[in-house]
C-alpha positions as CSV (number, residue, x, y, z in Angstrom):
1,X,33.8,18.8,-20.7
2,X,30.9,16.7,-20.3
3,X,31.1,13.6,-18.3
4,X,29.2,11.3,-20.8
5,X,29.9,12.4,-23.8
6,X,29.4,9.7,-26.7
7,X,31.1,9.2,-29.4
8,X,29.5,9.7,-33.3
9,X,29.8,6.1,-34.1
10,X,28.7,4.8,-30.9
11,X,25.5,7.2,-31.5
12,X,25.1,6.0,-35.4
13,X,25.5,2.2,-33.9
14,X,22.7,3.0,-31.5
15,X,20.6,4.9,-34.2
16,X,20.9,2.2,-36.4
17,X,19.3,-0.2,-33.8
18,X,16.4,1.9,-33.5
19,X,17.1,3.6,-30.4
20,X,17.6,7.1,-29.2
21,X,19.7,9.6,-30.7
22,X,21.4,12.5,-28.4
23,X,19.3,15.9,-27.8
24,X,21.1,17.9,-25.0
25,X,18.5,17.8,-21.8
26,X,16.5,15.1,-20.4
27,X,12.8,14.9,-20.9
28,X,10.8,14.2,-17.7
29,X,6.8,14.1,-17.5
30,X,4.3,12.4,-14.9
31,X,3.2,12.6,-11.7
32,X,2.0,15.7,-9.9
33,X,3.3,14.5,-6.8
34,X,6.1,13.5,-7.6
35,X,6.9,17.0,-9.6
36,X,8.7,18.8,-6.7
37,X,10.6,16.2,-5.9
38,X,12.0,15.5,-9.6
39,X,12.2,19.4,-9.6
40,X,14.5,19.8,-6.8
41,X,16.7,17.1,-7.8
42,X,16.7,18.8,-11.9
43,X,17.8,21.9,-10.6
44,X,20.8,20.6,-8.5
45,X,21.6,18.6,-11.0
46,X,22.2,21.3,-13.6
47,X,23.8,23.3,-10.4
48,X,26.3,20.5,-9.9
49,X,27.0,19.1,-13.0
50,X,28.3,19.3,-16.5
51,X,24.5,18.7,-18.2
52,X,21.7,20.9,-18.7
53,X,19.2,21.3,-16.3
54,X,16.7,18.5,-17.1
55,X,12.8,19.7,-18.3
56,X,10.3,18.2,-15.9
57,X,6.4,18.5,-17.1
58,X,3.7,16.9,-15.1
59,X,0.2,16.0,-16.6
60,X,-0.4,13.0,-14.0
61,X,1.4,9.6,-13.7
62,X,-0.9,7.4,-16.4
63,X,-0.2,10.5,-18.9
64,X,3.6,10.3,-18.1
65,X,3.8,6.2,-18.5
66,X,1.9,6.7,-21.8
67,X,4.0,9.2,-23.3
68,X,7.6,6.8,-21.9
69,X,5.8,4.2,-24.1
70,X,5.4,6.3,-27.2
71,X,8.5,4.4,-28.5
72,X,12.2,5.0,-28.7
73,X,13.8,8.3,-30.2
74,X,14.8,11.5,-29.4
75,X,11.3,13.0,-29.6
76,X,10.2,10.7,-26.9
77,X,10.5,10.7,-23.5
78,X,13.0,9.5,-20.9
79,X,11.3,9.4,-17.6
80,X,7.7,9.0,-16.8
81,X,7.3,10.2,-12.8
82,X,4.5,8.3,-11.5
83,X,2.6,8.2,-7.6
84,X,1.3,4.5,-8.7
85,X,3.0,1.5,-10.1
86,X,3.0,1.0,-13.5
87,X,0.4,-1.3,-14.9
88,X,0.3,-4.6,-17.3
89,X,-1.4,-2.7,-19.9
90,X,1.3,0.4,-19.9
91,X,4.1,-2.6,-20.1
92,X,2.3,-3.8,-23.3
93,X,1.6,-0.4,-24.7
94,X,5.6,-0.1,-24.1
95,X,6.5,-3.4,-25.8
96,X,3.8,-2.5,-28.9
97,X,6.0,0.4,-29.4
98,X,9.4,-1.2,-29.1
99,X,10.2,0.4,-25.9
100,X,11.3,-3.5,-24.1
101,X,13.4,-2.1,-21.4
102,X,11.8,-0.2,-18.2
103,X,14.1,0.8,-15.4
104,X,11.3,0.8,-12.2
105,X,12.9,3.6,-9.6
106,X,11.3,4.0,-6.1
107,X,12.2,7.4,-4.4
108,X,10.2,6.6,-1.4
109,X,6.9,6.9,0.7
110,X,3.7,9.7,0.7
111,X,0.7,9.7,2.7
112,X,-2.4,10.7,1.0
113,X,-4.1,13.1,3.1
114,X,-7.6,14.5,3.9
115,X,-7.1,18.5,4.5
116,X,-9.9,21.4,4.5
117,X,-9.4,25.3,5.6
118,X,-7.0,26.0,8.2
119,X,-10.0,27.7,10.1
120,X,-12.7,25.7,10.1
121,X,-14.2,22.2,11.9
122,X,-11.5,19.4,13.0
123,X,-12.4,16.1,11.0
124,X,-11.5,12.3,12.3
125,X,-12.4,10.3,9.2
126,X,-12.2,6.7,8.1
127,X,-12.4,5.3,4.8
128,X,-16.1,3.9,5.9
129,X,-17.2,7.9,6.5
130,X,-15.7,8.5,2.8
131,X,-17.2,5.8,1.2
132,X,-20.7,6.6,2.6
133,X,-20.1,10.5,1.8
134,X,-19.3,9.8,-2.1
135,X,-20.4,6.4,-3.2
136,X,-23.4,6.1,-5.7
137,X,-24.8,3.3,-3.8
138,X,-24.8,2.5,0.0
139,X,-26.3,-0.1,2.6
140,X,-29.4,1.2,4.8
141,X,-31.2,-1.7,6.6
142,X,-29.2,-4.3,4.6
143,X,-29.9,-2.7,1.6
144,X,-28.7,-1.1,-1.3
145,X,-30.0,2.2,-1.8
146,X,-28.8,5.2,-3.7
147,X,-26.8,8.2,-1.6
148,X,-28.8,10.4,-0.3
149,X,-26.2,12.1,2.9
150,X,-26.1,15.7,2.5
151,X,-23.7,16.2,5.9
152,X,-20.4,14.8,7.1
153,X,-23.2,14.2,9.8
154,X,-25.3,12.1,7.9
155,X,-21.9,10.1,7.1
156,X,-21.4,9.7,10.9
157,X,-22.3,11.1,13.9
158,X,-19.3,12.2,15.4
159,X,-19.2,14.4,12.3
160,X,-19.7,17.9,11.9
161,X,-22.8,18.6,10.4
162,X,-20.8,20.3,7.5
163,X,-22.1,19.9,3.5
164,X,-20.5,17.3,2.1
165,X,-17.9,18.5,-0.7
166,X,-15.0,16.6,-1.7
167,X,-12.4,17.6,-4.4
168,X,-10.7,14.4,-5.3
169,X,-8.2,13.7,-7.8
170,X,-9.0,12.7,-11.3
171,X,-8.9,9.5,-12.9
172,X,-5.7,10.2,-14.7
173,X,-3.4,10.9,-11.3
174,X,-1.7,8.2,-9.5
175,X,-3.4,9.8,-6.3
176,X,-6.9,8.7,-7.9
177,X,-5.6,4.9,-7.8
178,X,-4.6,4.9,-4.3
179,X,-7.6,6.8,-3.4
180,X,-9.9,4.3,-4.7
181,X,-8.0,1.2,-3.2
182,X,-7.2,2.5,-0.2
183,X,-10.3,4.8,1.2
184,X,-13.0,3.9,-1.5
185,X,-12.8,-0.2,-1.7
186,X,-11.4,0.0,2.2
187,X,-14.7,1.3,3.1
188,X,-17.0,-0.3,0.5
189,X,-15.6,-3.5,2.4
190,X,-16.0,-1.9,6.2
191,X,-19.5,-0.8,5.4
192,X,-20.9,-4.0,3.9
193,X,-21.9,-2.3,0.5
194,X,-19.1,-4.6,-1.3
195,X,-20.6,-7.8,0.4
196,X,-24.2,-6.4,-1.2
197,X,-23.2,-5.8,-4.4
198,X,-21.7,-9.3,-4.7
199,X,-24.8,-11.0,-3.5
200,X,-26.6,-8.8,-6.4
201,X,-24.8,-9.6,-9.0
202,X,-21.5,-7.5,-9.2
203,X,-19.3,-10.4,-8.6
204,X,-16.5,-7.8,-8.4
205,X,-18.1,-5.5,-6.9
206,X,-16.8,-2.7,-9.3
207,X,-19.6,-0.9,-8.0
208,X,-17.6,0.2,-5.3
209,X,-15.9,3.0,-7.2
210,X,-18.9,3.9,-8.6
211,X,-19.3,8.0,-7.3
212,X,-22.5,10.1,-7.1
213,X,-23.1,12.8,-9.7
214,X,-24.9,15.7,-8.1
215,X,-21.8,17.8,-7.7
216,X,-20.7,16.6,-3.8
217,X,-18.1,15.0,-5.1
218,X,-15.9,17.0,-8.0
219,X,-12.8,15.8,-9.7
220,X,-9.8,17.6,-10.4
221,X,-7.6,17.3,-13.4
222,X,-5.0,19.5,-12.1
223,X,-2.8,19.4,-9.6
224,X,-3.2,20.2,-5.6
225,X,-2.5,23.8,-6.6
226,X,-5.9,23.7,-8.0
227,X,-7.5,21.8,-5.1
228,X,-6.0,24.5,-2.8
229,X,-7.7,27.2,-5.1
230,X,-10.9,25.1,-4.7
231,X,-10.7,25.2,-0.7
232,X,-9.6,28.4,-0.4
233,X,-13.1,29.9,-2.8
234,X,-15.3,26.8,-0.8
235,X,-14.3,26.8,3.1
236,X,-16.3,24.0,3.7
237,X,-15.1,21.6,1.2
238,X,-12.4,18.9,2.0
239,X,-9.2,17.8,-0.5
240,X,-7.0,15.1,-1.1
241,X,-3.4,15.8,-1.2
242,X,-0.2,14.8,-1.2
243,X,1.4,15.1,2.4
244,X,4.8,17.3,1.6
245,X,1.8,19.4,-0.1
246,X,0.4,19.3,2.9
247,X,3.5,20.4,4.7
248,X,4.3,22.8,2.8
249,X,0.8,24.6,2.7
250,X,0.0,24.2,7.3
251,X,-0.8,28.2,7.0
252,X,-3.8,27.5,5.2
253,X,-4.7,24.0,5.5
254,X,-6.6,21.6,8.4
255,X,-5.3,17.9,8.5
256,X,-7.7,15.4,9.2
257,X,-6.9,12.1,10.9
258,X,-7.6,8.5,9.0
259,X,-8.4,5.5,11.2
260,X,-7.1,7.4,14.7
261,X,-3.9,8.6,12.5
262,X,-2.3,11.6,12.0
263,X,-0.6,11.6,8.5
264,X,3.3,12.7,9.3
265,X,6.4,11.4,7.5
266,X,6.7,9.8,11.2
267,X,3.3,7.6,11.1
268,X,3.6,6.8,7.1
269,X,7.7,5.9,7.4
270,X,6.5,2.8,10.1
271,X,3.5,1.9,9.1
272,X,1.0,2.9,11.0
273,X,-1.0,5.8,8.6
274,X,-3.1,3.6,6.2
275,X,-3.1,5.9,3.1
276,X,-0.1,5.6,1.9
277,X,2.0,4.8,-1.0
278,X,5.3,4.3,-3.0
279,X,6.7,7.1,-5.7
280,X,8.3,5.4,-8.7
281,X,10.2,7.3,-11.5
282,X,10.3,4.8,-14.7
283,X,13.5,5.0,-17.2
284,X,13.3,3.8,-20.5
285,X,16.8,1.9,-20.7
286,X,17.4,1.8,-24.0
287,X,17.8,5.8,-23.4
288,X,20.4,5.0,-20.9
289,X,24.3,5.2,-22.5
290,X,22.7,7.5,-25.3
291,X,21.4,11.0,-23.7
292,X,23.8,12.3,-22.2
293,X,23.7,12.7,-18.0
294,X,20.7,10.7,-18.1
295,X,22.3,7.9,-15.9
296,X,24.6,10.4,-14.0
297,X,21.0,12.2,-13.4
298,X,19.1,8.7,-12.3
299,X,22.5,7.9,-9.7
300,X,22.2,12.0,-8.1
301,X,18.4,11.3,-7.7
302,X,18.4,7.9,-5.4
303,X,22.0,9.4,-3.8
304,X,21.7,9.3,-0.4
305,X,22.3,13.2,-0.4
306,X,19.0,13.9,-2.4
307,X,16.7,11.2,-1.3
308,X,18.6,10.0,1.8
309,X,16.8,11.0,5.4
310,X,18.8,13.7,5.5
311,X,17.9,15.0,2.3
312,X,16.3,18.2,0.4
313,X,13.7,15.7,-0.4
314,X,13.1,14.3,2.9
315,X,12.9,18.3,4.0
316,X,10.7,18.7,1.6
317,X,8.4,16.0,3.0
318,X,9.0,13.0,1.3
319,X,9.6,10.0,3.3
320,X,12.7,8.3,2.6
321,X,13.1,4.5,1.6
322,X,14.5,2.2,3.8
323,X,16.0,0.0,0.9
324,X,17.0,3.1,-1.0
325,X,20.1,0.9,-0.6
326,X,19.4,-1.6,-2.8
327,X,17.6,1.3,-5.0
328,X,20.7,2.4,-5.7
329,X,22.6,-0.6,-6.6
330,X,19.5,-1.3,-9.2
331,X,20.0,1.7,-11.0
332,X,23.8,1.9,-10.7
333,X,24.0,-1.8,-12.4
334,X,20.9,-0.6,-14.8
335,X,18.9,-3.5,-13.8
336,X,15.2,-3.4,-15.8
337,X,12.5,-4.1,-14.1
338,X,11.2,-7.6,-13.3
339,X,7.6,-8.5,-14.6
340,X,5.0,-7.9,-12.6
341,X,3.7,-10.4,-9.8
């Protein structure tokens, strides 16, 4: 017998309100990153309980939040996986479609990473060398100037003198948003470009995500499966990923260092790796009571036995929480999310 089974009035009352009505598995979508993660925890959760095993899509985290805030109903979504936070405008979107309850989950840490073939040159990069490798724009002599570096060399040089080709992620992947905060406006600031651009006009200087277009620097749409496939036909190219990607791919991929740092759960859990970031899982509460397992799924996922240190996640390489405490309490109470600051 199922642990949450709900009555047919209690479903008619909730119908009736305009919220869900039961289907029989849990619909997940978002975040390649965070994919693995919400797999392993889908598949023990069908192993262990009394509910079918949950279907978990990716398609990138600002795809997942779009299709949580479709609206209420069975032929929506109840989880949207994402590797950034949620954003003002996916809130409204939300609200627009009468979906006025989020539940925000964070699972715990990643470190963005900077990884090329296993075999080839050793990198130490920081975001100033990334910056200068793929921006449209860059200072020489105090000056704006369009990118003209054809080598990691040219970039810097304690470099190897290697053609520059990046594969970074798409616009539509939570790893893009970190990227561009964290390496691409990081080094825009470090190399003076972002000083320039303000004193030219670009009071924001939104120029600083601004990327060349003559093919050094490619984006990719799918996940680090694909950027793998892209190192392994272009040895000379470097890739952003995850780092449990990373970890679980060392037989064919080179880590880089960022800013003197090697990326490890080790370096990201105090601190001291700059590219880094939270993984969030966002609920739509008004789901919650109404498919069944769906909280019972939400409590096994934050349990310390999935994402506690000690963890299959933590194995798998994702860096656990140090308030998954109060994580835990959040979604055991079903507290929704605060605005945002």
């Amino acid at each position: 017998m199922k642990a949450a089974k709900i009555t047919v009035s209690a479903l008619a009352l909730v119908a009736a309100a305009g919220a869900a009505e039961a289907r029989d598995q849990i619909q997940i979508a978002g975040s390649s990153t965070v994919l693995p993660y919400a797999t392993i925890v889908a598949e023990a959760f069908g192993e262990n309980f009394d509910f079918p095993t949950p279907v978990v899509e990716g398609g990138g985290s600002g795809a997942g939040r779009k299709k949580l805030c479709e609206g209420v109903g069975e032929n929506t979504i109840d989880i949207a996986n994402s590797s950034s936070r949620i954003k003002q405008s996916d809130i409204d979107l939300c609200a627009s479609n009468g979906v006025n309850e989020i539940m925000e989950v964070r699972i715990g840490y990643d470190g963005i990473v900077f990884a090329s073939d296993l075999n080839g040159a050793e990198f130490a990069f920081t975001p100033a060398d990334w910056y200068n490798a793929l921006a449209a724009k860059v200072v020489k002599d105090g000056v704006l100037v369009d990118n003209t570096n054809k080598t990691w060399a040219d970039v810097n040089g304690d470099l190897p003198a290697q053609d520059i080709l990046a594969f970074i992620p798409g616009t539509k992947h939570g790893t893009r948003e970190v990227f561009d905060v964290k390496v691409l406006e990081a080094g825009c600031e470090a190399t003076g470009a972002a000083e320039a651009m303000k004193a030219a006009g670009d009071e924001k200087a939104e120029g600083c995500l601004a990327l060349r277009t003559d093919g050094v620097s490619v984006d990719i749409d799918g996940d680090y499966t694909e950027t793998l496939a892209r190192i392994d036909a272009n040895k000379n190219a470097i890739g952003v990923f995850g780092l449990s990607f990373y970890q679980n791919n060392t037989d064919k991929l080179r880590v880089a260092t960022m800013d003197g740092i090697v990326p490890s759960t080790e370096t990201i859990a105090s601190g001291d790796y700059p590219v880094s970031r939270p993984l969030f899982f966002y609920v739509k509460k008004a789901h919650l009571g109404v498919i069944p397992g769906l909280q019972e799924y939400i409590d096994f996922f934050v349990s310390d036995d999935m994402a506690g240190p000690d963890g299959p996640l933590a194995a798998y390489g994702l860096v656990s929480d140090p308030e998954l405490a109060k994580t835990q309490e959040m979604v055991a109470s079903g507290t929704p999310m605060a605005p945002l600051n």
